[in-house]
N, C-alpha and C positions, 0 to 999 in steps of 0.2 A: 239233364235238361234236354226236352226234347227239339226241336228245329224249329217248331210254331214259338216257342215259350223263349227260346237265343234270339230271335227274331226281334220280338215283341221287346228282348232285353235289351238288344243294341237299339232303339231309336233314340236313347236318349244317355248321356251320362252327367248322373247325380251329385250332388257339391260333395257327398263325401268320398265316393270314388275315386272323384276328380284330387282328391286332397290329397289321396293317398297316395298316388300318381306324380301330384306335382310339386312335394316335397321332394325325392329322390332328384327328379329332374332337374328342382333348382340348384342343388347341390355341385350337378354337371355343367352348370350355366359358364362361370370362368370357363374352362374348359372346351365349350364350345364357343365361346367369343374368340379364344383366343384360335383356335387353329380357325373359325370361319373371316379373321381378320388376315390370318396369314394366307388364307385361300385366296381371298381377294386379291390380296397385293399381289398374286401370284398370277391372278387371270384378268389383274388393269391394269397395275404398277408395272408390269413388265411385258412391254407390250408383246417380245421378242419370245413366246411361249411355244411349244408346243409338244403333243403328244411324243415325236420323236425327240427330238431333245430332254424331254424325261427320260426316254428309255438311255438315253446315251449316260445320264447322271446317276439311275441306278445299276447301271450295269457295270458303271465304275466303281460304285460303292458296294454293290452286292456280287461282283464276276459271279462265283461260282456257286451263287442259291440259285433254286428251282425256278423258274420263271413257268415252265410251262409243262403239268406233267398228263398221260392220256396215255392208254391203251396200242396207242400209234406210237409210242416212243417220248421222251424228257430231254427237255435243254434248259440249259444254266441261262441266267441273262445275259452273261458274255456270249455265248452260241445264239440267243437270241438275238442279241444287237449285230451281231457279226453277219447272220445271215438277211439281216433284214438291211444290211450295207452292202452286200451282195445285189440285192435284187434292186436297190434303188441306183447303184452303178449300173445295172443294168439298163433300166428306165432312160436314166442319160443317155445313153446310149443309142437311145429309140427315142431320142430327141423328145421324151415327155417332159414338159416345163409345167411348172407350177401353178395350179388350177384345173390341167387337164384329168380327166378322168379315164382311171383304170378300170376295165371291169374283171371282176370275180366270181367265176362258177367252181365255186368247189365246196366239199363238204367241211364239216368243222373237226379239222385234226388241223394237227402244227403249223404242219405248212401255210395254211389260212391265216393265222395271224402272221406268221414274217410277213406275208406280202404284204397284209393292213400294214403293219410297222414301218416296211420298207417303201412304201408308198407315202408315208406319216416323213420320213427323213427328206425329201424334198419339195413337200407339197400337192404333191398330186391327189387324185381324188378319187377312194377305193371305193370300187362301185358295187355293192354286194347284192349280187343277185341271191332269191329265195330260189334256193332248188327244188322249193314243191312244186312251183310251178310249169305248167307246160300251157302249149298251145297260143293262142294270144299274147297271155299273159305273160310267158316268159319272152316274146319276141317284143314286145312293148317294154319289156325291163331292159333288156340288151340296147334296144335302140332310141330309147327315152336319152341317156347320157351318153352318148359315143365315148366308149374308150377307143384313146388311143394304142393302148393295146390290151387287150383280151386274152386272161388265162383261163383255162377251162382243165378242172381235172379230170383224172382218169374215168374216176366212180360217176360223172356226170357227161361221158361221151355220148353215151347211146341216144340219151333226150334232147343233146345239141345238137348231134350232128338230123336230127328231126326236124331241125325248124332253120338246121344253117343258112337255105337259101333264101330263110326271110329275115335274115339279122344281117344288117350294113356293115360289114369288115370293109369296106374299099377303104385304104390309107389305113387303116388299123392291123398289127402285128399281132398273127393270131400264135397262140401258145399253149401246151398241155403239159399238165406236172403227171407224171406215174403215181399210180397209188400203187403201195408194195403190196396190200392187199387183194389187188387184179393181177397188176404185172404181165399186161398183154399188150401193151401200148407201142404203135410201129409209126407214131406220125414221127415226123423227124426236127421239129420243134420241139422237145421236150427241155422246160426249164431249166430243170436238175444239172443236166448239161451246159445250157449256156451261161447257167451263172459256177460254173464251176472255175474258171477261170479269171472271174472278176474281186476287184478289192476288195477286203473286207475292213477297214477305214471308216471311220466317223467323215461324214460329208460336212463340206462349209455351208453350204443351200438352209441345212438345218437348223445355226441358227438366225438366220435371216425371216425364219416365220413364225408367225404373231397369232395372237389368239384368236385373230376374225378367222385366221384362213380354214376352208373345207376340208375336215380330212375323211368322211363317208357321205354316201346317199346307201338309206337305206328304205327298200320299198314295201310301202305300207299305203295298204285299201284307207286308211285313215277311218274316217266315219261318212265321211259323204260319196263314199261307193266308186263305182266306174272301175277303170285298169288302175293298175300301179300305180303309187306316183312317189317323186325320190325325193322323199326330208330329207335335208342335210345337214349332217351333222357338219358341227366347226371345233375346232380345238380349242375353245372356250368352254362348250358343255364338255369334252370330256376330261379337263382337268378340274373343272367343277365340280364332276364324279368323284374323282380323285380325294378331294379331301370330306365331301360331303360323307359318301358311304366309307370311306376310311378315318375317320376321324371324329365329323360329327356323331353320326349314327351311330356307329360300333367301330371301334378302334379297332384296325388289324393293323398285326405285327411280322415283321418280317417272316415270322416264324412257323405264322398261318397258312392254309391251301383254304383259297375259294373252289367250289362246286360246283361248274357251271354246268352242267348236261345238258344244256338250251342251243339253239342253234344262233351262231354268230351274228347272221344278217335280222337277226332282233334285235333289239335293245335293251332287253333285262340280259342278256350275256353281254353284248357289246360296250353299251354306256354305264349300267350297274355293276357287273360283275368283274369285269374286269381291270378298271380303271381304280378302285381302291388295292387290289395286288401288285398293281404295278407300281403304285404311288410307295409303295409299304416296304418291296421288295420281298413280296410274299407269290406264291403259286398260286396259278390259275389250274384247275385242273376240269380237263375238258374230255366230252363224249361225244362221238358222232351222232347216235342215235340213244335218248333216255331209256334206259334200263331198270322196270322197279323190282323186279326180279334180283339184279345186281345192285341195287342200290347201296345196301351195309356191308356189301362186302369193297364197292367202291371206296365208300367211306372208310374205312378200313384202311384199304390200301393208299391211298392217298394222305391218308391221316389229314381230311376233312376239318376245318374248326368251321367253313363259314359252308349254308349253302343256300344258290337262286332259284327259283321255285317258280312257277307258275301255278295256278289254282287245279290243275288239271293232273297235273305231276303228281301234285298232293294227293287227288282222288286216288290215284293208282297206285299209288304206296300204301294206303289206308284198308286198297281191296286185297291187297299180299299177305299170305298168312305169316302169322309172327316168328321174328327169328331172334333167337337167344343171342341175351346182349344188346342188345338194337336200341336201348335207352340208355345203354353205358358206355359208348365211344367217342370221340374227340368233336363230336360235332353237338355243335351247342348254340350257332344262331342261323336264323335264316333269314331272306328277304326277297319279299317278292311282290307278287300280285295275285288277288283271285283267291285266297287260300277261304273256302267258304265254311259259315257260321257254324254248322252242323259237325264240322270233325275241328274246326279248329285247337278246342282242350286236350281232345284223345286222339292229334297228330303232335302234339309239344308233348303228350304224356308218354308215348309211344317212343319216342327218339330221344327222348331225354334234351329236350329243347328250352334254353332257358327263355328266349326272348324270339319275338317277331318281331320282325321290322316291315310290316305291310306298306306300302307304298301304291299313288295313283296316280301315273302320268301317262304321256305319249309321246312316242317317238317326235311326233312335228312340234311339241306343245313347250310353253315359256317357261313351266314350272310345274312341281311334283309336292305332291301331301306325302307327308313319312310319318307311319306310325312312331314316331322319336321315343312316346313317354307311354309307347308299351299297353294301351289300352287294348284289350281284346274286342275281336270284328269291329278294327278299326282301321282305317286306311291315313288319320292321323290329320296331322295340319301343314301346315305351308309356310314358310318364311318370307314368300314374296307374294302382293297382292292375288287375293284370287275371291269369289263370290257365289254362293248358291243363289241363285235368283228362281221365280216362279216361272213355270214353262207349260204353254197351253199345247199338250201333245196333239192332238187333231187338230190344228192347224198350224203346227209346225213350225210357234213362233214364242219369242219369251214373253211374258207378260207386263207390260206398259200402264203407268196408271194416268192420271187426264194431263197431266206433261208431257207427258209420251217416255218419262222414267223406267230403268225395269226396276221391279219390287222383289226386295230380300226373302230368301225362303225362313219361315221362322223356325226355331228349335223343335226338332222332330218331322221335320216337313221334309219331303224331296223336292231338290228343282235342279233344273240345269246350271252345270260346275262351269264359270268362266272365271280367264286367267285374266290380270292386265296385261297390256302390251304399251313396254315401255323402254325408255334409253337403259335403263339396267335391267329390264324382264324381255327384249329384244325378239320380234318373234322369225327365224330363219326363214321359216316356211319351206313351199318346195321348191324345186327348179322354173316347175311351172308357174308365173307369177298369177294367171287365174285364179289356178287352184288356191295360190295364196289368199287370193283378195276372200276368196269365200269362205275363208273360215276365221275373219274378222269381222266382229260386232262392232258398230260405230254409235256414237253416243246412245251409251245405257245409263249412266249414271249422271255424265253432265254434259254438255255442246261438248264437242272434239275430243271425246274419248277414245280408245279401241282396246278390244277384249277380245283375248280368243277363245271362239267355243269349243273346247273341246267332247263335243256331243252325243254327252255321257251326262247322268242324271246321281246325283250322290245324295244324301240326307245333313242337313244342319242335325250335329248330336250334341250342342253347345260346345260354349270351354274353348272354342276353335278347331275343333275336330267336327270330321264328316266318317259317312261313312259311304259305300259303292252301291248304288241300288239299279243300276240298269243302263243299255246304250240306247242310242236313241239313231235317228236317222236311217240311212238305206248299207249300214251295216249292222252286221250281228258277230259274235265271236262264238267258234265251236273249235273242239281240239286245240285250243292252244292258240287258233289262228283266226284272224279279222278276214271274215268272208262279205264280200263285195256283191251286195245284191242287181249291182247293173251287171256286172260279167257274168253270174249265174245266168240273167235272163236273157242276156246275148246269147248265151249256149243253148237255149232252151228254143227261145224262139226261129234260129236257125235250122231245128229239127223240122222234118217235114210231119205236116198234118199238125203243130202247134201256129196258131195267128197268133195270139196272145201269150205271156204271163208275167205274172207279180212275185216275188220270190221275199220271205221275209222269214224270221229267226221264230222256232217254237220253243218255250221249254220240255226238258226230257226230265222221266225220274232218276233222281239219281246221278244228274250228269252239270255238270259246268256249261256253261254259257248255253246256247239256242242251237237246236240241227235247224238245218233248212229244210223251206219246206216251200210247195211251189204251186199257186193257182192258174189255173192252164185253162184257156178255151181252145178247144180240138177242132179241128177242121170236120164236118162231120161226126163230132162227137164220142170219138173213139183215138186212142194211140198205139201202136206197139211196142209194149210196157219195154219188150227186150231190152230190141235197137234204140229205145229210150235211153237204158240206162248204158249201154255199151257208148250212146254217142256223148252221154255227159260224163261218164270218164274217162274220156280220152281227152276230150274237151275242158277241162277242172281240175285241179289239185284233188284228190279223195277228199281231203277235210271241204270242199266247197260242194260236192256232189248231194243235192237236196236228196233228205229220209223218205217226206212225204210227196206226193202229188195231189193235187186235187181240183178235179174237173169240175169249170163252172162254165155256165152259158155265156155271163155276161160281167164286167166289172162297175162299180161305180166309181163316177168321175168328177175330180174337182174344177172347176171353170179354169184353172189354167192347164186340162187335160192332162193331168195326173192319175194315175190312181191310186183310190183312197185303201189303202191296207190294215186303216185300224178293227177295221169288222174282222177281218179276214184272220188277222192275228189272233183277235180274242177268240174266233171258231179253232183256229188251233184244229187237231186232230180230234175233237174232242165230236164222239158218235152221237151224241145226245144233239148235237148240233151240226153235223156236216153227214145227212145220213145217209148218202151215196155218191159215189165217186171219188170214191177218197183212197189211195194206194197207199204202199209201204216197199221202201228196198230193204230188205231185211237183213242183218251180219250175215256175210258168207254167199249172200247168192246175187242172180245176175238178172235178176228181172223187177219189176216192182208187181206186188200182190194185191189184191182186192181188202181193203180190212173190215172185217165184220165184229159183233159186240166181242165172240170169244178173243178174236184175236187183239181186239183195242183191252182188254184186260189186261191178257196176256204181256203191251208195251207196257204200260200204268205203274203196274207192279214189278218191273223191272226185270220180267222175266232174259228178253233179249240185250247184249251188251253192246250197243251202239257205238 
């Protein structure tokens, strides 16, 4: 089946599909009533919850299983709860009380979670900086939630100590863990050593907190662009996690290793993946940087049952040539997001995969679709209110009918995916209560409603499944990562000889979500493609650094002096339509290039790997 003809399958699923499907399912119904009753009682009935206080119950019950195994070294759950009692004795000690916030610069090895954990044991609030980031952006993450005190690791010195004198340490206790990896580290704060000294004791504080309280801010361009901004998680969603992906979804067993090779300060490792091993008293097993090269032999050695995935992961597993055995080893479910139509069958046929469990949510958002009942290019259904309604994209609004109602998308139709927001669907938002207010719709359905948009466009497939057709607003997702088209254009338009630009998502062949790409009026009409590109990477995470450019005299404008980027997006790179001024930064080099017909072939057909 080819990618037009999977396409054209997924808009819609059939009553007998749906039968076949929802026979099995019913079967698991007891089953899932009864542990999503015991979840409950667990995240209302008890008000006194939380992340660490789990860890404390299964480390009694499971001391000496794997809790955490990596490349960086393995600890048992007794070594993990012990050292994540280490470091919150520490915290005391540094007078952090309950609610204040820790921040976190390090990469994803062990040590990163003890401190979520030992952070998790009194309350405090693990502030997980993205290490892609640099310039602005990371000094807007540091100084968005002031930790009270500040660990920084080794592998991530060189880029703090870059922007130290624009991150606010006054009153905050700054600190660095060695990575054994470097092992050059001369500051005289290093962790390792001050908590070498401290208790290793279950703390009283822990159980005093309750499922409201915060235990991350995690920073996410969200969908309505700009800097950073810190959702916060609370220890209600992540023992939510807990039983939902361990229990509901796919039962893990103590005896499982989840596979997270994602990085920490996201959420498909943070709140998906690791929150059902810990519930289970099964292994999390984690990578600094994904490997598809290493991937089966990962699995392998870890002896893998579960693994989280992003749609991009997947690509790059798919582009590896094949390694014997690689559909006959311990790994048999995955979950993720993103895994696209075109390889979905021959990446389950490849790895010997029995089930996906596609899921669609967001970090800031009330609730999540889970592919439960196994439909393929499906992203599934929802247990708690949520709505596809009609969405008028060129003017940026949902569709309202002479009530001023919004209207249902019908079966096989895309429209914009909103959640309820309600005393059981709760919506956290960010720190920032602005940002909050703006990603609540208010009477859609009836007087005094609210709904949050999460501003992403999904398809009605009937039956209560949707499926993921597209983002919407002033971000796009490329490599893995939600890129922020206001921070792009801040970089851009900072450059001398740029007045203007518009920065929005194109698609590529071949490739997961949208490169950037960037409409520029030039001061005189000319740039230096260079020091172009040298200043927006320095300026940008690499995965935010726009593919194309392209010079235009002038923008068109909506009356509230906006500019209109739907034209712009459908010109795309596309020569037939954009027949001069239109550059390229191509893999491996340091300039942007002129593109002419040979060379727009040349991207088309997938010759370059982006």
């Amino acid at each position: 089946m080819n990618e037009k003809s999977t396409i054209q399958y997924r808009q819609k699923i059939g009553p007998l599909e749906f039968l076949v499907k929802f026979v099995p399912f019913v079967a698991r119904v007891p089953f899932i009533a009864y542990h999503a009753i015991k979840g409950l009682g667990m995240i209302s009935g008890k008000k006194n919850m939380s992340w660490g206080l789990m860890l404390e119950t299964i480390a009694a019950q499971y001391p000496e299983r794997m809790a955490i195994k990596s490349h960086d070294g393995m600890l048992t759950y007794r070594e993990l709860n012990e050292s994540a009692n280490r470091f919150a004795h520490f915290l005391k000690s540094k007078k952090v009380a309950r609610g204040d916030a820790v921040t976190v610069c390090i990469d994803t090895r062990p040590e990163l979670l003890v401190l979520y954990c030992g952070c998790s044991k009194i309350g405090a609030v693990c502030s997980m900086i993205n290490i892609n980031q640099r310039g602005d952006s990371l000094v807007h993450s540091f100084n968005l939630n002031k930790g009270s005190v500040i660990v920084v690791g080794e592998e991530c010195y060189g880029f703090f100590k870059e922007v130290e004198d624009s991150v606010d340490t006054k009153g905050s206790f700054l600190c660095y863990v060695k990575d054994p990896a470097i092992g050059r580290l001369q500051e005289k704060n290093e962790l390792n050593a001050l908590l070498r000294d401290m208790p290793a004791n279950n703390l009283p504080e822990t159980k005093e907190l309750t499922v409201r309280d915060r235990i991350a801010y995690v920073y996410t361009s969200g969908t309505t662009g700009g800097l950073p901004k810190a959702a916060v998680i609370i220890n209600k969603r992540a023992l939510s996690a807990m039983f939902w992906w361990g229990r509901v979804v796919t039962p893990v067993q103590s005896r499982h290793t989840i596979y997270v090779p994602l990085p920490f300060f996201h959420t498909n490792a943070l709140t998906v993946g690791w929150p059902p091993a810990l519930y289970s008293g099964a292994a999390v097993a984690i990578r600094r940087k994904f490997s598809a090269s290493g991937f089966v032999d990962d699995v392998k050695k870890f002896q893998a049952t579960h693994f989280i995935y992003i749609g991009e992961v997947c690509r790059y597993l798919m582009a590896q040539p094949g390694v014997p055995g690689q559909d006959r080893t311990t790994l048999k479910y995955i979950i993720g997001n993103g895994l696209r139509p075109d390889i979905w069958k021959s990446f389950k046929k490849r790895y010997g995969i029995r089930k996906v469990y596609e899921f669609y949510g967001a970090a800031e958002g009330v609730g999540v679709l889970t592919n439960i009942m196994n439909f393929d290019y499906c992203v599934g259904m929802s247990l708690t209110p949520y709505a596809i309604v009609k969405y008028d994209v060129e003017n940026n609004s949902i569709v309202r009918d002479k009530d001023g109602m919004a209207v249902k998308a019908k079966k096989g139709e895309p429209g914009l995916c909103i959640m309820e927001i309600s005393e059981k669907t709760p919506f956290s938002g960010y720190s920032d209560k602005k940002k909050t207010e703006e990603k609540i719709l208010r009477d859609v359905f009836r007087k005094g409603d609210a709904w949050f948009n999460t501003g992403d466009m999904l398809r009605n497939m009937g039956y209560g499944q949707a499926q993921f057709v597209d983002r919407l607003g002033d971000t796009f997702r490329w490599k893995g990562e939600n890129v922020a088209t206001g921070e792009v254009e801040k970089a851009l338009d900072s450059f001398k000889g740029v007045e203007s630009s518009a920065v929005y998502g194109v698609a590529m062949p071949a490739g997961d979500g949208k490169a950037g790409m960037a409409a520029v009026i030039a001061d005189g009409g000319s740039l230096d493609f260079s020091a172009l590109a040298e200043h927006l990477r320095s300026a940008l995470p690499k995965y935010a650094v726009p593919l194309f450019i392209r010079l235009v005299r002038d923008f068109e404008w909506t009356p509230t002096h906006k500019i209109k980027k739907t034209a712009l997006k459908s010109d795309g790179y596309d020569r037939k339509k954009v027949s001069g001024g239109l550059y390229v930064l191509l893999p491996g080099t340091d300039t942007y290039v002129p593109v002419d017909d040979a060379m727009y072939k040349e991207i088309i057909s997938g010759a370059y790997k982006f």
